[in-house]
N, C-alpha and C positions, 0 to 999 in steps of 0.2 A: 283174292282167290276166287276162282270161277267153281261155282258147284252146279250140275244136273242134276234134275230132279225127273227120275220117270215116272211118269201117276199111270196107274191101271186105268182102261179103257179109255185114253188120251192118245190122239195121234201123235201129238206133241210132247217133248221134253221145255221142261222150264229151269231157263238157265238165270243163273243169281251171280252176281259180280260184288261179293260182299267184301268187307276191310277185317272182318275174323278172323281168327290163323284158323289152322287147319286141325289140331287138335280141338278147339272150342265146338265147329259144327261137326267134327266125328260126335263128340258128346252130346250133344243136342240131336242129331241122325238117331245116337243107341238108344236115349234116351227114349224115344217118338215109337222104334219098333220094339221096343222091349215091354211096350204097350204103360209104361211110367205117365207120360205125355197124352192124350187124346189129337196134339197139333203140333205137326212140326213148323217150329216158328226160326226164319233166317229172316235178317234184315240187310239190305243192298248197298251198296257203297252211300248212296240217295237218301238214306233213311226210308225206306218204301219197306212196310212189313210183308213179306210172300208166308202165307199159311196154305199149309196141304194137310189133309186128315191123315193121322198115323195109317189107317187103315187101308188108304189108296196109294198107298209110298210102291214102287216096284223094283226102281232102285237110286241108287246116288253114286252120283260120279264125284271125286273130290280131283280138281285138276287146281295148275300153276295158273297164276292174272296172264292176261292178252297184253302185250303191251301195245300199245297204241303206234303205229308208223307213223314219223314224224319226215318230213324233208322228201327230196328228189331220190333214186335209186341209181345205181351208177349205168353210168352209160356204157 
């Protein structure tokens, strides 16, 4: 599943290609801004831990995986 991440005063979003379902990082998202959490913590397909401060979160986008393009495209 692909998730965005917008952090306050970043020009950039930070995108995570994790193997989570999508109910798991909603709860881990509520958890982080409901201020439970100090760190919202997702881990990447890679095992690579991404940590952003609850407090800089501005928002999240929960979208479907990219699938990868495989082969020639028709002609």
């Amino acid at each position: 599943m692909e998730v965005k991440i917008g952090v306050q005063h970043a020009p950039r979003e930070i995108v995570v290609e994790t193997k989570k379902a999508a109910d798991e990082v909603e709860s881990a998202v509520t958890a982080a801004l409901s201020g439970d959490v100090k760190v919202l913590t997702l881990v990447d397909e890679h095992d690579r831990k991404v940590l952003v401060p609850s407090d800089r979160v501005a928002y999240v986008e929960l979208g479907e995986p990219t699938g990868r393009k495989v082969g020639f495209g028709t002609i």
